[in-house]
N, C-alpha and C positions, 0 to 999 in steps of 0.2 A: 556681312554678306550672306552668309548661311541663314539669317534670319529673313533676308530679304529670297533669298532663294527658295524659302519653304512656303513664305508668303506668295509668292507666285504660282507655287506648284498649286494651292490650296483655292486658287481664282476659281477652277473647276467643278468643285463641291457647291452640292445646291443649298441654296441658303434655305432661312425662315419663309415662307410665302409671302409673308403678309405683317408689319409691325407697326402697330399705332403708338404714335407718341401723344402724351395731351401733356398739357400745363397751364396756364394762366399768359395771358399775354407779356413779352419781351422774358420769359424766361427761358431765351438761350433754345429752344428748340430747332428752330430755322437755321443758326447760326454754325452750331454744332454738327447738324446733320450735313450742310454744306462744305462745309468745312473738311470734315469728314472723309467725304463722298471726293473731293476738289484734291486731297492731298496725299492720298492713297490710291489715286489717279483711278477712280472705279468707271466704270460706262455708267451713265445717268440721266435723265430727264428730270428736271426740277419743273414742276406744274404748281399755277397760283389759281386753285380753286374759282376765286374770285371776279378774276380776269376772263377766263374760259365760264363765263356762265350758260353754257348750254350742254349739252351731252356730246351732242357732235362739235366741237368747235376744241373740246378738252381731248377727246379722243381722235381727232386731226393732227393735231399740235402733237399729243405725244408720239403718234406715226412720224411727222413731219422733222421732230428733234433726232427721233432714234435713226432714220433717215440720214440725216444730216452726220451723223457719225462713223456712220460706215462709207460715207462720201469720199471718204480717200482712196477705197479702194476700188474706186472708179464705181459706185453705187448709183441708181437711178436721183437724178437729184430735182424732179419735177415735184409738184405738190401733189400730196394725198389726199384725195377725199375718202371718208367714213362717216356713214350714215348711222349702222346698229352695233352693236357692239358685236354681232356676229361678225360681220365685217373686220371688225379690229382684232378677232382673235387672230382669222385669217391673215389678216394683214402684216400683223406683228410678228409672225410665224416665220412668215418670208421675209421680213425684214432680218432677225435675227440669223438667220443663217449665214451672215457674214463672218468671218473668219474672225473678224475682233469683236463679234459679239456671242459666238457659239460655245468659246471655250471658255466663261466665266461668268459670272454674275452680273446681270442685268438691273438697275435699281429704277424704278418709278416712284418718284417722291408727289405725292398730293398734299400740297400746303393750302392751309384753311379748309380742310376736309369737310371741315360740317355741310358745308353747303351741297357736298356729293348726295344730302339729302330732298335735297328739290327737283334733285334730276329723275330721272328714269328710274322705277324701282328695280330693276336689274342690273343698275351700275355698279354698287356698291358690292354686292355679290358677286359680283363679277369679277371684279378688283379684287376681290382678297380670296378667289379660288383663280387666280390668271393663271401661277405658272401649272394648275392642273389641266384647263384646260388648253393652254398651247403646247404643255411640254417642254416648257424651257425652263432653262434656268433663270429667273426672273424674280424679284422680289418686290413688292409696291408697299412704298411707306408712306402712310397718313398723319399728317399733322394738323392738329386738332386743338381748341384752348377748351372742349367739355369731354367730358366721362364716354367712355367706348359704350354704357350702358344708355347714352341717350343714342346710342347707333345702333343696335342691334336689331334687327328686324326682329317683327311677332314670329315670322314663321322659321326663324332661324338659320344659321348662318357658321361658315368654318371660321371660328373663332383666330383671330391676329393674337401674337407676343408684344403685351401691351406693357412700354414705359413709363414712368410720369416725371414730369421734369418738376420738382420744388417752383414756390417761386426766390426770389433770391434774399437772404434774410438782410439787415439792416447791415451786417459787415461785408457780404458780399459784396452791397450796393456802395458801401464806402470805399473800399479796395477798385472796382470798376469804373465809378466816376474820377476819382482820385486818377487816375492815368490822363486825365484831360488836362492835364493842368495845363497854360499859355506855360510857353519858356522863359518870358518873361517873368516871370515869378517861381520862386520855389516850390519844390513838391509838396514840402511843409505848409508853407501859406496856403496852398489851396488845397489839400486834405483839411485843414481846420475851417473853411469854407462847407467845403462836402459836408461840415461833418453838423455845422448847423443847421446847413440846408434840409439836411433829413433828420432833424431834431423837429421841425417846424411841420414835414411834408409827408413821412415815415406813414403816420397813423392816417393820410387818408388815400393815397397815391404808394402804389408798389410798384408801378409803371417805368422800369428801365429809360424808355424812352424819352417820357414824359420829363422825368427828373432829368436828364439827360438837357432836354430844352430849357427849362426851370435854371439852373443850373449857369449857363450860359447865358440869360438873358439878366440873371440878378447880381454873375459876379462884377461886371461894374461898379454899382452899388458900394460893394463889401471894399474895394479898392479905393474908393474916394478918401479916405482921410490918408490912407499913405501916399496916395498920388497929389493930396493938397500939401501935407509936410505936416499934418497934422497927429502919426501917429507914424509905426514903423509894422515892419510885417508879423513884428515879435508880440505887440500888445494884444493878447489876442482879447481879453473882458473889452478894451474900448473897441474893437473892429465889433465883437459881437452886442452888443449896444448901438452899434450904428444899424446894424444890420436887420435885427432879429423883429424890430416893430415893421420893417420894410416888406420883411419875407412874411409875412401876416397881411398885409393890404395883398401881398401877390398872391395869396391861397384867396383872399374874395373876388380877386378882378381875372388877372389871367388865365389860375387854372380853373376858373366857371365861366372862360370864354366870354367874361362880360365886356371886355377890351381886348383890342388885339394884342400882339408882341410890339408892334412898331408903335401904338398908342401908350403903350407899357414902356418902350425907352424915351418919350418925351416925358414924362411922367417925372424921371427918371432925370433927363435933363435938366428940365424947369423946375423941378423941385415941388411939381403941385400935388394935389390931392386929385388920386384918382378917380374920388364921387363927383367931381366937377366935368369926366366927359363923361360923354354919353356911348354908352361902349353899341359897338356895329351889330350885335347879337343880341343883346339887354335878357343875358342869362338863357337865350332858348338854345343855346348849343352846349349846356352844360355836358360834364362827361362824367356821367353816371354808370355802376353797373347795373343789368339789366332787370334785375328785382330790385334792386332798391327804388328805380324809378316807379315801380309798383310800390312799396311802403311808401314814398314821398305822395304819390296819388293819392292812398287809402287815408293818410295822416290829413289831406288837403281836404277832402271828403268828409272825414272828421270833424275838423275843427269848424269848417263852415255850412255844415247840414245839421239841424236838429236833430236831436236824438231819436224823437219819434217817429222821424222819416225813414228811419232804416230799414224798419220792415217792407214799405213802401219801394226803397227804388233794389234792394238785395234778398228777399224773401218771397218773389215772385215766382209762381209756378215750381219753387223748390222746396216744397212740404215746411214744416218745423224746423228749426237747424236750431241747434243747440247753441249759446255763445258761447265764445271762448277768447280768452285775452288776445289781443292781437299782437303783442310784444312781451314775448315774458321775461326777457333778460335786457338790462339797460346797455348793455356792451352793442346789441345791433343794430342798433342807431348810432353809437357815438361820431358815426362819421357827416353824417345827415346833420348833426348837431355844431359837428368843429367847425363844416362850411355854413353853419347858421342858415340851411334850409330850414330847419326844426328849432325851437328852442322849449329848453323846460320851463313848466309853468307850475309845478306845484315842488314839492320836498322830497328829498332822495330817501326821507326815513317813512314815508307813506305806505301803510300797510300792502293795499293793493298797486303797488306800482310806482313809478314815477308817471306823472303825464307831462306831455307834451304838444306847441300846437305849432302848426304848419305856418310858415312866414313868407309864403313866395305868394306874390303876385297870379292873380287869372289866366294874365299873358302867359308865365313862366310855365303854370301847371298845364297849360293846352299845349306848351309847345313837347312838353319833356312828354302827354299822353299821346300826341302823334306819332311820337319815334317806339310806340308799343299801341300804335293802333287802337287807342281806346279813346271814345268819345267820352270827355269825363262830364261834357256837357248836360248827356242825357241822365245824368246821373247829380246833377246840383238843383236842390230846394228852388233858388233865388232864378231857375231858367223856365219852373213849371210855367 
């Protein structure tokens, strides 16, 4: 009780202004911060960057929430319009002055911040000086999956108390899937599940979520010889032999979206071979991170343009350029490699290098240079 008494007394005290969280997708940023916020009963506005894509529409909604809170106390409960962000200082000014929002800490959460870069260049500065300019006690927290240093404006700006959330190492991800298990089975049997699943999925997917679906849609699979009588929960060498060539077809078809989930449980059913449908996507919705879709490009470029042409379609109007290896360490592809985008074509013990040549399809590499805005077309020998 005394601790809960001093934690009350302390609502009053002004917080940090402004704290960026970043980390890599599904690692617990969102969840935590929620949570958080949710159980220590703070005043809050939780904002989805994404959802609010325009300036005004993000700074309506967060008037309209903080609104919405003071509504008890017989608060105005029509909708707010805000135009500029002058506007909103004003705005939010009067809003706070409510009795449950004047004596403690105010939080503004911006989830998927990056996008606060497309908006108005005064939002973002604006945000992370608020509580200077309204005088409140207010804090606005950015949640972000890249570096506070691809935020910073040129002309500078009052620096946030920047976090980083890891992403979750391979025990983590086993300890957190491991809770899923059906009741119908023991905790045991499906940790040793988990624990192939990311023996298989580890090196090229860190994606909580991702593994999370993966996960669920293959334990059937792993279940089938004890559900036929053909094995018990305890064998684990025979469960992992049924299993382990299966979760390998699932890292070429499902997680590269080449089939769906529902195509992927007939599969499943019928006992067939995945290469026999024709999956809905045929690999263009693969899910790549955002530079590698760039090496998979340059590798595609590569292997189906003549050498001689490079000066031709990348040496234009840009003086000299010196070459320089475009991969110097075999580790930054390996993953480009395990989904057999890439495969090796000479010797690991090659002076200069390993090489390697690009495997995908016209269709594949147009579709993956859409989603990064690059016509790769204007850039292939065989289109002059």
């Amino acid at each position: 009780m005394p601790a809960e008494k001093d934690f009350t007394q302390q609502r009053h005290h002004f917080s940090f202004p402004s704290i960026f969280i970043y980390g890599h997708t599904a690692s617990g940023k969102t969840y935590v911060t929620q949570t958080l916020l949710k159980t220590l009963e703070l005043p809050h506005v939780f904002m989805n960057c994404v959802e609010c894509f325009t300036s005004r529409l993000l700074l309506e909604q967060i008037l309209n929430k903080l609104n919405h809170l003071r509504s008890s106390e017989g608060g105005c409960s029509t909708h707010i319009t805000c135009e500029t962000f002058n506007d909103f200082v004003r705005l939010f000014k009067q809003i706070t002055k409510a009795e449950s929002l004047k004596d403690q800490t105010v939080y503004i959460v911006l989830d998927k911040a990056e996008y606060l870069r497309d908006m108005e260049a005064n939002l973002l500065p604006g945000f992370l000086r608020l509580q200077e300019l309204t005088d409140r006690n207010v804090t606005v927290l950015f949640l972000s999956e890249i570096v506070w240093e691809k935020f910073r404006p040129n002309t500078g700006c009052f620096e946030p108390f920047v976090l980083y959330f890891p992403d979750y190492s391979i025990g983590n991800l086993q300890k957190i899937l491991s809770h899923d298990h059906p009741p119908e089975y023991s905790a045991d049997f499906y940790a040793a599940y988990i624990n192939i699943l990311l023996g298989v999925f580890y090196t090229v997917c860190r994606d909580l979520k991702e593994l999370r679906h993966l996960a669920v849609l293959n334990f059937p699979k792993y279940c089938e010889p004890v559900v036929k009588g053909e094995a018990n929960e305890r064998d684990t060498r025979k469960l992992w032999r049924n299993i382990e060539p299966h979760l390998k077809r699932a890292m070429q078809t499902v997680y590269l979206r080449e089939i769906s989930s529902s195509q992927w449980e007939k599969v499943q059913k019928d006992d067939t071979d995945p290469a026999q449908l024709k999956g809905l996507s045929a690999y263009t919705h693969v899910e790549l991170p955002y530079y590698s879709k760039f090496i998979l490009i340059a590798a595609y470029l590569a292997s189906y343009n003549p050498a001689r042409t490079d000066k031709r379609f990348f040496l234009k109007h840009h003086g000299k350029i010196k070459k320089t290896s475009f991969l110097k360490k075999h580790e930054k592809i390996t993953s480009l490699v395990t989904l057999q985008l890439l495969t090796l074509v000479g010797h690991d013990d090659q002076l200069d290098g390993p090489k390697y040549k690009c495997t995908v399809s016209l269709d594949f590499i147009r579709a993956i240079a859409r989603t990064v805005n690059f016509d790769i077309i204007k850039y292939l020998y065989d289109f002059l």
